[in-house]
Every structure is written in structure tokens, then in C-alpha cells.
Backbone bond lengths (Angstrom), bond angles and torsions (degrees), N, CA, C in turn:
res aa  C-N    CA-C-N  psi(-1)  N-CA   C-N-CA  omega(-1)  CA-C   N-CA-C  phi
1 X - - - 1.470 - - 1.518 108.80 -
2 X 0.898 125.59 122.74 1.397 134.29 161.30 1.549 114.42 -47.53
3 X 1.655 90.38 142.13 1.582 91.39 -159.01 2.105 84.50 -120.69
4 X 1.548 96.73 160.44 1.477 102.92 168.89 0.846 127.96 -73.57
5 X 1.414 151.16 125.57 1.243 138.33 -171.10 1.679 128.35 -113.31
6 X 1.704 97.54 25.17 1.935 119.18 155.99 1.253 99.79 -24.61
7 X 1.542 104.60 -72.57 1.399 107.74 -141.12 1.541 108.33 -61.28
8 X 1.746 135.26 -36.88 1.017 154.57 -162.23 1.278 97.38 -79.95
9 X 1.435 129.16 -82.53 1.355 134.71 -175.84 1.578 117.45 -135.43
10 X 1.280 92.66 44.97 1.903 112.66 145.02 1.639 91.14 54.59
11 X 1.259 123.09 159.77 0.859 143.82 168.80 2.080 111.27 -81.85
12 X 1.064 100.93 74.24 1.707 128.39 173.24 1.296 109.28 -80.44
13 X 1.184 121.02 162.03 1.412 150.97 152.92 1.518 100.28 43.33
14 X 1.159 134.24 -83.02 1.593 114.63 176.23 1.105 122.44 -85.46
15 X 1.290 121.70 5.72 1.568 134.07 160.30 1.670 97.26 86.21
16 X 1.419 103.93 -151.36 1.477 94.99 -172.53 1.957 109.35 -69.30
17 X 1.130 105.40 -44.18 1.590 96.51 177.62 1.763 123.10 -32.86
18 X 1.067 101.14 -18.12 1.597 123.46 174.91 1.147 103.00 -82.35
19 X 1.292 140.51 -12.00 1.544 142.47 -174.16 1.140 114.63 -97.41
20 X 1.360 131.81 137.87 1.292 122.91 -173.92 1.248 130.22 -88.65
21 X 1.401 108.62 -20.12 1.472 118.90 155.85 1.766 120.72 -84.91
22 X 1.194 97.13 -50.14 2.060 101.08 172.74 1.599 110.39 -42.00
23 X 1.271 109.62 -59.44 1.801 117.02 -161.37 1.573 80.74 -75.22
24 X 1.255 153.84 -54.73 1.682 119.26 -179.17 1.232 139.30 -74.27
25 X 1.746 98.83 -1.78 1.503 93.56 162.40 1.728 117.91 -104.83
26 X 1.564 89.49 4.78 1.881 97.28 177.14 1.359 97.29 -95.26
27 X 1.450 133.89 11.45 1.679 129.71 163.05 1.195 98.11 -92.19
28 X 1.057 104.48 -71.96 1.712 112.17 179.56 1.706 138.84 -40.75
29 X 1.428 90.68 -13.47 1.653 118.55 -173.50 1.442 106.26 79.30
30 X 1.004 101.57 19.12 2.268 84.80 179.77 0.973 111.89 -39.86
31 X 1.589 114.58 -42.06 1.617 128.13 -138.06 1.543 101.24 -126.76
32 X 1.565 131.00 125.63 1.828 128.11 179.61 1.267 76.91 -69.98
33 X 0.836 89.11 179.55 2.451 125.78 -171.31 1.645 95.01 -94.65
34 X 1.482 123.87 -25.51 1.368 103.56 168.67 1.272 126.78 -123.33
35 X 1.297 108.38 -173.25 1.909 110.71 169.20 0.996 108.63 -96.93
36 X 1.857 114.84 107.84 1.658 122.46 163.73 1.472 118.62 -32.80
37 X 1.570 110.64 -36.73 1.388 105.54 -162.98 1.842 113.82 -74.02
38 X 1.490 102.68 -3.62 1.774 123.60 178.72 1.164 100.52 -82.97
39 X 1.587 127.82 -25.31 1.423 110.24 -149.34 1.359 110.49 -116.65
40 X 1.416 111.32 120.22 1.403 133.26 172.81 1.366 118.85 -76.05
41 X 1.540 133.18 123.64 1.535 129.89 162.73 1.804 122.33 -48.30
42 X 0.930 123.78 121.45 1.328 129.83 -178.60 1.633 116.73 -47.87
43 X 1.006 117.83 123.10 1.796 119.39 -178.73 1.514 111.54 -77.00
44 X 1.511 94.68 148.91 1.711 72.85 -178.70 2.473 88.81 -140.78
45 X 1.236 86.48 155.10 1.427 85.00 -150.98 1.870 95.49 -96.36
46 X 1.017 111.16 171.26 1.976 120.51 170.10 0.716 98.94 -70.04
47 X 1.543 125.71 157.09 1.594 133.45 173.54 1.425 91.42 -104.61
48 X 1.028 118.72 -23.56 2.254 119.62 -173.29 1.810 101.95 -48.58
49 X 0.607 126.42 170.42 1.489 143.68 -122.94 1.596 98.18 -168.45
50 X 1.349 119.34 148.39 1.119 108.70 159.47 1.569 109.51 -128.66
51 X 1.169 105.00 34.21 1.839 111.47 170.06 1.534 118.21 -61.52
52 X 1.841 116.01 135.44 1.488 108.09 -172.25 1.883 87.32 -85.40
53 X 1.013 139.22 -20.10 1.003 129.54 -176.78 1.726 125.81 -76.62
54 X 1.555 118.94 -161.81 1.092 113.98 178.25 1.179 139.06 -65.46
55 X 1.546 121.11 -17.08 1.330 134.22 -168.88 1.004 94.15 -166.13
56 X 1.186 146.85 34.41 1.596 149.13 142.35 1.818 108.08 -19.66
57 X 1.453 106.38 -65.84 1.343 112.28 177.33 1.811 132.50 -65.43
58 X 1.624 77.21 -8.34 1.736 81.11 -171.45 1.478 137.14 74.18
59 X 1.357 99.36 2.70 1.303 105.66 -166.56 1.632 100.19 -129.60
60 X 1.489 123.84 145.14 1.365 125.24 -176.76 1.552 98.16 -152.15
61 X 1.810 91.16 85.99 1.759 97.64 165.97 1.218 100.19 -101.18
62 X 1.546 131.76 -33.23 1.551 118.27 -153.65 0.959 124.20 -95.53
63 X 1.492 112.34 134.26 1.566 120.10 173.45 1.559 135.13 -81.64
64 X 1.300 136.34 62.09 1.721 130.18 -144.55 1.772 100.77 -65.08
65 X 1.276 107.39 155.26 1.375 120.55 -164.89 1.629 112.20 -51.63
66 X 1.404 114.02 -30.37 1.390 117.63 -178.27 1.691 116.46 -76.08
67 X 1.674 101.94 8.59 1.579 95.98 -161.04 1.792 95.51 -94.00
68 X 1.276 143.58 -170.82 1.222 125.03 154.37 1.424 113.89 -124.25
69 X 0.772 107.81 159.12 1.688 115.03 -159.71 1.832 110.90 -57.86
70 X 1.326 111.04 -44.14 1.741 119.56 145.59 1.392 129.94 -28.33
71 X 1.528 107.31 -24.80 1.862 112.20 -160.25 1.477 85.11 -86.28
72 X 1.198 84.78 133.81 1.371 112.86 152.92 1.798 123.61 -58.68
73 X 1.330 104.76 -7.82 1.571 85.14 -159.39 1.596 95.63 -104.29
74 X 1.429 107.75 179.35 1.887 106.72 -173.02 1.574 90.07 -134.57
75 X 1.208 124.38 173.85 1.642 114.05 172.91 1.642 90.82 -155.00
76 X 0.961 84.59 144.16 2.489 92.25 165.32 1.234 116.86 -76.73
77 X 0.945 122.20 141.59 1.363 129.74 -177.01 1.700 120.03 -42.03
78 X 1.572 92.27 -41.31 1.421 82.60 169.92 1.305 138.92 -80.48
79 X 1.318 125.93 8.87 1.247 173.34 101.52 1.517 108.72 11.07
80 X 1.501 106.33 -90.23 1.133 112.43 -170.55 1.651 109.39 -75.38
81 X 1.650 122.73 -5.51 1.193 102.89 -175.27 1.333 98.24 -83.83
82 X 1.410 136.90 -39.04 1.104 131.72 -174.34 1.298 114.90 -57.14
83 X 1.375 120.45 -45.83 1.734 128.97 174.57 1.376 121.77 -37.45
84 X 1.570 107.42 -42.01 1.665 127.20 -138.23 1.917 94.67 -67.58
85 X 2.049 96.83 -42.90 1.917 100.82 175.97 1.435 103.39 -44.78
86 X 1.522 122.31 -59.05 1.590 126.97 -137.85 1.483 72.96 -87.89
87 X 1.266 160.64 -83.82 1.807 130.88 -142.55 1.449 110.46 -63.43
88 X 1.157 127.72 -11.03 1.448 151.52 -179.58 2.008 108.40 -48.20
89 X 1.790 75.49 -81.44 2.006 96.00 150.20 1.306 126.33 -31.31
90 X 1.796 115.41 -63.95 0.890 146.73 -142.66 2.042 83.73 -73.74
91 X 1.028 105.68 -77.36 1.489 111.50 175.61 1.805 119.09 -38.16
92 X 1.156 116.35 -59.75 1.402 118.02 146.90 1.238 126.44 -15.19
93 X 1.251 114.12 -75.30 1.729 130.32 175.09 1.450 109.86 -57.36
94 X 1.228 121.89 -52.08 1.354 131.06 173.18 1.426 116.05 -24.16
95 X 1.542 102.16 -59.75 1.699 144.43 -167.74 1.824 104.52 -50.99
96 X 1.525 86.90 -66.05 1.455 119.25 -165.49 1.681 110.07 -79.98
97 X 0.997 114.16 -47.26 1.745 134.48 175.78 1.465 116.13 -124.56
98 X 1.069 95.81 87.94 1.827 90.58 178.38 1.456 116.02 -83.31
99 X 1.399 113.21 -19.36 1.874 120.12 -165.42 1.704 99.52 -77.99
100 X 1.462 111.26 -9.03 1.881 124.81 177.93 1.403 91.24 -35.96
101 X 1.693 114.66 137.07 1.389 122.26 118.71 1.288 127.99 -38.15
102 X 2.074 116.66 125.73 1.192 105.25 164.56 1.239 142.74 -28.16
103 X 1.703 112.71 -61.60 1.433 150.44 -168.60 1.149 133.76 -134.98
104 X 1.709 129.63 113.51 0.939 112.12 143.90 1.372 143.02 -78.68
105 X 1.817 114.72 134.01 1.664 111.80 -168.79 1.652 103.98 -79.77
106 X 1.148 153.34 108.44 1.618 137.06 -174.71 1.634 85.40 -115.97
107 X 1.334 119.35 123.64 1.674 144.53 171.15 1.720 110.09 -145.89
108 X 1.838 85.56 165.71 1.396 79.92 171.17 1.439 133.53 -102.88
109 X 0.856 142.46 167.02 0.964 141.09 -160.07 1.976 129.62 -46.35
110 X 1.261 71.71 -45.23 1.870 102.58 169.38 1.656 103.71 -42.12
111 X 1.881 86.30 -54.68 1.405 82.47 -176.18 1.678 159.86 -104.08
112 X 1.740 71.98 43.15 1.803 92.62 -170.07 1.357 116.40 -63.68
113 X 1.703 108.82 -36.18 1.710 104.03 170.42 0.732 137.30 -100.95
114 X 1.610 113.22 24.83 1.655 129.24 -164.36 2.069 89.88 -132.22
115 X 1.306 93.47 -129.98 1.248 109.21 -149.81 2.126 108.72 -60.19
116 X 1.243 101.30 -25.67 1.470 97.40 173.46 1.285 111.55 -95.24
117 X 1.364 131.72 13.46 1.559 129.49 154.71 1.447 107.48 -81.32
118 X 1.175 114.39 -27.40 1.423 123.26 -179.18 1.180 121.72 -75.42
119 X 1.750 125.19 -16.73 1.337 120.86 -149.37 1.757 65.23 -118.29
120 X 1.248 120.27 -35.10 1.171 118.75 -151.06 1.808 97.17 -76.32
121 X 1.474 122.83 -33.29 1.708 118.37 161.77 1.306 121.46 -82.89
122 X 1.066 110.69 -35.59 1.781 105.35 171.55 1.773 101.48 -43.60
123 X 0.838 127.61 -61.85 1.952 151.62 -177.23 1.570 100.59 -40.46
124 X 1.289 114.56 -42.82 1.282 105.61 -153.25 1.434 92.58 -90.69
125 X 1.818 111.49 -37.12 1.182 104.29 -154.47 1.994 94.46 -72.05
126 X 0.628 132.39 -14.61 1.726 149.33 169.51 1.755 103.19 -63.54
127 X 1.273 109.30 -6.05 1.266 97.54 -167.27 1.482 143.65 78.62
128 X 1.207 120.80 23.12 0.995 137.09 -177.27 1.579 113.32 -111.59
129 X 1.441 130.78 139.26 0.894 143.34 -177.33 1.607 123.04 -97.72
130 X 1.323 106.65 92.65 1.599 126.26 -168.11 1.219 107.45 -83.05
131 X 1.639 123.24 135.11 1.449 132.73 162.34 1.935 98.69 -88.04
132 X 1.154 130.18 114.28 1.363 131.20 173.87 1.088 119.36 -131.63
133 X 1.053 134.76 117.45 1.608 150.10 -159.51 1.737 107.07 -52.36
134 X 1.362 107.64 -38.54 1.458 121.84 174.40 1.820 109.57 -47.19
135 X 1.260 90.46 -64.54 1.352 97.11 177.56 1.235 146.02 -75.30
136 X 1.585 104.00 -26.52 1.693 137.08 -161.86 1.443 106.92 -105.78
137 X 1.721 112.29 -17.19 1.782 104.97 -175.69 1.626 93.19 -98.92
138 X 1.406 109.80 116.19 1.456 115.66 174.17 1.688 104.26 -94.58
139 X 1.541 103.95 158.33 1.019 136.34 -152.13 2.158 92.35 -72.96
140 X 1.368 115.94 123.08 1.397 111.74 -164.92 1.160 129.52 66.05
141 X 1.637 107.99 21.29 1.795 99.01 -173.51 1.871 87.69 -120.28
142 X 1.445 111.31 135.16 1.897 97.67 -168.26 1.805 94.46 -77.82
143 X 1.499 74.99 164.26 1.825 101.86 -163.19 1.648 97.36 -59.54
144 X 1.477 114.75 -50.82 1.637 108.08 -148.25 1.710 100.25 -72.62
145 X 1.832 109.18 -35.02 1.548 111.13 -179.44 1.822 105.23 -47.54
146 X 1.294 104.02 -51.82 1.327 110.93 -163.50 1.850 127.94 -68.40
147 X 1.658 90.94 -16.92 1.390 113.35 167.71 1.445 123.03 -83.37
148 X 1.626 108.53 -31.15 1.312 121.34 -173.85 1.564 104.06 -70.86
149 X 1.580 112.04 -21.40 2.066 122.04 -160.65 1.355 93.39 -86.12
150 X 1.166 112.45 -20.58 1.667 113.44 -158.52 1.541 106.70 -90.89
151 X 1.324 102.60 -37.40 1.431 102.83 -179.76 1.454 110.60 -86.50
152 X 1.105 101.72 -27.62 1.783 102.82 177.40 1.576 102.71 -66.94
153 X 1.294 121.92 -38.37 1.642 118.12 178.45 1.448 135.55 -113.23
154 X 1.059 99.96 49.23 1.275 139.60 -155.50 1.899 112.07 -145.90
155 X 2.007 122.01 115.16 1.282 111.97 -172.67 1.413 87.56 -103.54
156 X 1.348 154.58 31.56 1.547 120.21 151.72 2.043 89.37 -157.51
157 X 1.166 96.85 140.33 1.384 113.77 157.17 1.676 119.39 -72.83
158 X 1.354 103.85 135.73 2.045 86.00 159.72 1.746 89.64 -124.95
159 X 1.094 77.69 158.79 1.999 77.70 -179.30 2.020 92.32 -123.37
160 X 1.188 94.21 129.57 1.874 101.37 178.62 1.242 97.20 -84.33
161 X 1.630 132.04 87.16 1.430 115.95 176.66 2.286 114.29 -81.28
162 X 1.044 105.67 102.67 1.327 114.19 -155.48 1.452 100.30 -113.44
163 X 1.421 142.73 156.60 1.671 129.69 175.06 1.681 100.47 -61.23
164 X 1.281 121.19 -38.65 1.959 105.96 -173.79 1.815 91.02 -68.12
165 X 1.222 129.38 -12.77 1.884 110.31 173.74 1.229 93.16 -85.50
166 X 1.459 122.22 -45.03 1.501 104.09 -170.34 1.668 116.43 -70.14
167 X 1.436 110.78 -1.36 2.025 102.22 178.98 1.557 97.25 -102.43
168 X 1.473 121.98 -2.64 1.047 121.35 -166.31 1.632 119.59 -108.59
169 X 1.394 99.93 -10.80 1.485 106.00 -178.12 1.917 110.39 -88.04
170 X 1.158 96.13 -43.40 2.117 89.75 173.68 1.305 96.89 -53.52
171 X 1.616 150.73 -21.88 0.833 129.58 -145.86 2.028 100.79 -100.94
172 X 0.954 114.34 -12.21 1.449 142.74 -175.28 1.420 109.75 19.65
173 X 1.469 87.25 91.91 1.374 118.93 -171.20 1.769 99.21 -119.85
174 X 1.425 97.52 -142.30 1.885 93.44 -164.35 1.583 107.45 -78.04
175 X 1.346 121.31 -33.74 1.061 128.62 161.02 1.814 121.82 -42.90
176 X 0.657 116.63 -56.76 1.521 126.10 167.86 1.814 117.30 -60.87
177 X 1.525 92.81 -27.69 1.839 78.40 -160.53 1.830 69.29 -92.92
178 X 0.983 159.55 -107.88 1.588 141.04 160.68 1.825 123.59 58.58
179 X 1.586 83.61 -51.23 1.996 99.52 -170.32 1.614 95.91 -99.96
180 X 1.486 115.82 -24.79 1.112 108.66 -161.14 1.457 105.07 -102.91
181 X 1.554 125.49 -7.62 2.080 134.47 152.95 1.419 85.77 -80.71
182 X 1.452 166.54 -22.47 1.217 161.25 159.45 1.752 111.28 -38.75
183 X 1.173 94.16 -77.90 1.550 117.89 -157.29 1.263 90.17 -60.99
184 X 1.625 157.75 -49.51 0.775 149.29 166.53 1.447 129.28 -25.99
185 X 1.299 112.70 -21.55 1.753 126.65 -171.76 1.405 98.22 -130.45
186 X 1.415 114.70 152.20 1.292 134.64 -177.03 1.549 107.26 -85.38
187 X 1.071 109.74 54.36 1.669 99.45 -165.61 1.637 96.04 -154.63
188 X 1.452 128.90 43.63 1.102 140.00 -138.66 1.555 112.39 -132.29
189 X 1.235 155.68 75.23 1.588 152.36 -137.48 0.986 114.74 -133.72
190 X 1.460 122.28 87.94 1.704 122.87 -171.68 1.466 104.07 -78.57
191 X 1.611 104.21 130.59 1.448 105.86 176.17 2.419 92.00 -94.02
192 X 0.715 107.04 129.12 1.644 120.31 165.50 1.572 117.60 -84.95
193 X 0.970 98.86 77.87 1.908 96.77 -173.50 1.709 108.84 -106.93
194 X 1.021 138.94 131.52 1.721 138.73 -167.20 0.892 118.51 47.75
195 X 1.292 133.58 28.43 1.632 138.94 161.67 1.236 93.79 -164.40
196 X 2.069 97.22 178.88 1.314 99.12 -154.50 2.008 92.32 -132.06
197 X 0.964 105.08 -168.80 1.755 116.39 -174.96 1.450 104.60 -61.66
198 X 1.799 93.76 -58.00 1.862 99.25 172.62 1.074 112.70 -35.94
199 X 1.322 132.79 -52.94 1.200 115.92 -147.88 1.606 102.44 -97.01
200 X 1.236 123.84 -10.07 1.545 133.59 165.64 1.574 109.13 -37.33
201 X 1.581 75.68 -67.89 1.648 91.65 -157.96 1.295 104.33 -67.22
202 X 1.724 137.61 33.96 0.915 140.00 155.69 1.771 123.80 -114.60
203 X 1.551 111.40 16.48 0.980 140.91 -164.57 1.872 111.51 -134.00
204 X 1.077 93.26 -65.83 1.762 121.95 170.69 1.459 136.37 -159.79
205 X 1.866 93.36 94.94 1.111 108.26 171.85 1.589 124.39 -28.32
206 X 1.539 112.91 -53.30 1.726 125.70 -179.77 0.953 109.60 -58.71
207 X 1.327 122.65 -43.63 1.632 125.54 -173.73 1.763 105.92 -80.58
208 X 1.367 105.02 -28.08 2.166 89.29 170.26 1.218 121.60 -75.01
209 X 1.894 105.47 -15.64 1.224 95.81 -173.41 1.545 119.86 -85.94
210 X 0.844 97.23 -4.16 1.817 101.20 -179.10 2.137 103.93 -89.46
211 X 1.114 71.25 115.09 1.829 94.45 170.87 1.620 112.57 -32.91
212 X 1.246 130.02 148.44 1.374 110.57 145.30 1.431 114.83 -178.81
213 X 1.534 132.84 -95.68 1.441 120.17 -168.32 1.456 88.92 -149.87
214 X 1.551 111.46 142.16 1.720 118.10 -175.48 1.674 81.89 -135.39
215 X 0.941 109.61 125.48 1.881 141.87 145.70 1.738 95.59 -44.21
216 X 1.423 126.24 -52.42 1.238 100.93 -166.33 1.320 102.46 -81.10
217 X 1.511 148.34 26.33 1.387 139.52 145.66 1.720 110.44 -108.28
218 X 1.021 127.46 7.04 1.192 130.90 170.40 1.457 131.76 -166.83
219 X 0.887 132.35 -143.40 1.454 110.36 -168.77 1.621 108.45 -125.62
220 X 1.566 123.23 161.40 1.641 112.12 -178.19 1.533 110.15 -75.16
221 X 1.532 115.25 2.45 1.225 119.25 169.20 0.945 131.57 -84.45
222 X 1.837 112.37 -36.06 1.455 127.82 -178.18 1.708 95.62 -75.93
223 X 1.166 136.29 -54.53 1.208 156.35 160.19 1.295 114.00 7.13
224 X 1.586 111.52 -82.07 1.882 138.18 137.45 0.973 111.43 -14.30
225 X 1.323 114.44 -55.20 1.919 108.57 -159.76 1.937 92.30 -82.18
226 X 0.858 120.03 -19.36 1.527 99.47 -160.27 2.026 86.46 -104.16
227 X 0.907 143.36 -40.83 1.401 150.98 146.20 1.727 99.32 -22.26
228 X 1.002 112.35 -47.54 1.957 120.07 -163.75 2.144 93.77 -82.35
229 X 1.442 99.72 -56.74 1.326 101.59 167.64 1.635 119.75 -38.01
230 X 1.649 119.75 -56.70 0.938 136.18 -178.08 1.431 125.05 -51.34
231 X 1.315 113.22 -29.52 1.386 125.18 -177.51 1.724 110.27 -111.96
232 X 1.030 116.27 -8.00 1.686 119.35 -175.79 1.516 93.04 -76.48
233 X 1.697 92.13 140.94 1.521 111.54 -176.44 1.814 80.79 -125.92
């Protein structure tokens, strides 16, 4: 039998195929093509995310109990943990006050004919019942009475955090006194639409810290539907 001849004079110049025992058991397969002792198992990384927002993580496996198995929509985990308090409420109020407004809309001003008219019809057409300043501040009735009814009858806030909320909140006007009867209750859902957390939390710390839904990971449609989910009894 042919013996290897490593040990004598090393595997040189044609390497083992030059060997008279190696190269017939590297036809035969005796031998894999590499050295086990080189070979490392491949890593494989989390897909979780650590975004406070809607899709921070990028990923939308989870379904939270209020969703129905039909919906179309998916949410990230971090998502639904933040949600799980505010439908919590939401069920509560339901219980206790059923005649509640779905939603309160709190924006700024800027953005009554732009982006919170939008969040504010996408919503409705979903079925949801919006308190919106557009519609709800009647002609001779004062602003702050009529803001104070809305939030009092009304089980979830969304706050449109948009750059005209963010130039508009140091200025603490109706918008602010609005976020700030908000933040007080667990029932509080910042939508993030044209700006980002960074730049929140240079405005209001309290208000970045609360989790919620960013437009720039999904759409003001998908947005609605999971907001509309959130409040359906």
C-alpha cells in the first residue's frame, strides 16, 4: 500500500496530488478538498431592529391581537409593543363610553390643508371617527372650549409630528397646550411624517420618546389602516 510521504518530504511542488497515497484517495474522495480545522460556521445576524418608530427594524412579521387575520397590514415588534398600552385604553373606553370619538387629530396649523387633511381622510374613509379642527371648530364657538370637548371625547390622540409642529411647538401655542393634555394619558400615537425623531428630540424630549408610526417607513395609507385597526371595537 502506498504510504504518504508529508511526513518525509512534506507535501512540495505538486502538493498532495504528487503523493502517492493523498492523490488516490483525493480521486476516490477519501479526503474533502479542505482543512476542517480552517472552517468556521457561517453567522447569521437578527433581523429586529431597534427603531422607536414604525419600521425602524424593517421587518413586519407581527400580527397584535387587535389586527384580523384578513388585514393586510404587518407591524414590527416594536410597533406593537408600544401600541398594545393605547388599544388597552382604547377597549376600556369602549366599555365605559361607547358614544367616544375614535381620534383625536392634534397638528399644526400649517398643516390643516396639507398633510393632516390627508391622514385626517384616509382615517375616515377606514372608518374611523376623527375630531379635526377643520371640521369640528364652528364658526363663533372659541377655539380652546372646543379643543378642550374634543379631547375630553375622544379615546386616542394621534399627534402629526411634521417640521410646521416642530417650528410650532417652542412657540406654545394651541398645538402644544393639545400635546401637552395628550402626553398626560397613555393613549398618545405620534404619527412622524417629514422629519425624523432626531430632530424631535430637539424640540420634545417626551414627545420622541413615545414610540409610534413614521410615513418615512411606510405609507400615509398603511399608517390609517393600522391607526383604524387600533381603534375598531
Amino acid at each position: 500500500m502506498a504510504k504518504c510521504t508529508a511526513p518525509v518530504r512534506g507535501h512540495t511542488g505538486g502538493g498532495a496530488a504528487s503523493c502517492p497515497a493523498c492523490s488516490s484517495r483525493s480521486r476516490y474522495g477519501g479526503h474533502s478538498s479542505y482543512d476542517s480545522r480552517s472552517y468556521s460556521p457561517p453567522s447569521y445576524s437578527s433581523a429586529i431592529g431597534s427603531g422607536r418608530s414604525s419600521g425602524g427594524s424593517g421587518r413586519r412579521t407581527s400580527k397584535p391581537r387587535w389586527s384580523g387575520g384578513s388585514s393586510s397590514a404587518w407591524y414590527t415588534p416594536e410597533q406593537v409593543q408600544a401600541l398594545t398600552p393605547v388599544r388597552e385604553n382604547v377597549e376600556s373606553l369602549a366599555a365605559a363610553q361607547p358614544d367616544l370619538r375614535d381620534v383625536f387629530l392634534c397638528h399644526a396649523w400649517d398643516d390643516r390643508q396639507g398633510s393632516a387633511k390627508e391622514l385626517h381622510d384616509l382615517l375616515e374613509a377606514r372608518g374611523v371617527r376623527v375630531w379635526f379642527s377643520e371640521k369640528d371648530l364652528g364658526l363663533g364657538v372659541p377655539m380652546m372650549r372646543a379643543i378642550d370637548k374634543g379631547l375630553v371625547n375622544s379615546r386616542v390622540g394621534i399627534v402629526l409630528v411634521t417640521p410646521a409642529m416642530l417650528r410650532r411647538l417652542p412657540a406654545e401655542g394651541i398645538a402644544d397646550k393639545e400635546l401637552s393634555a395628550l402626553l398626560r394619558r397613555e393613549r398618545l400615537v405620534p404619527v412622524v411624517h417629514g422629519t425624523t425623531y432626531d430632530e424631535l428630540e430637539q424640540v420634545s424630549l417626551l414627545l420622541a420618546s413615545r414610540a409610534g408610526l413614521n410615513t418615512a417607513e411606510e405609507s400615509m395609507a398603511e399608517v390609517a389602516t393600522k391607526i383604524a385597526e387600533l381603534v375598531a371595537i
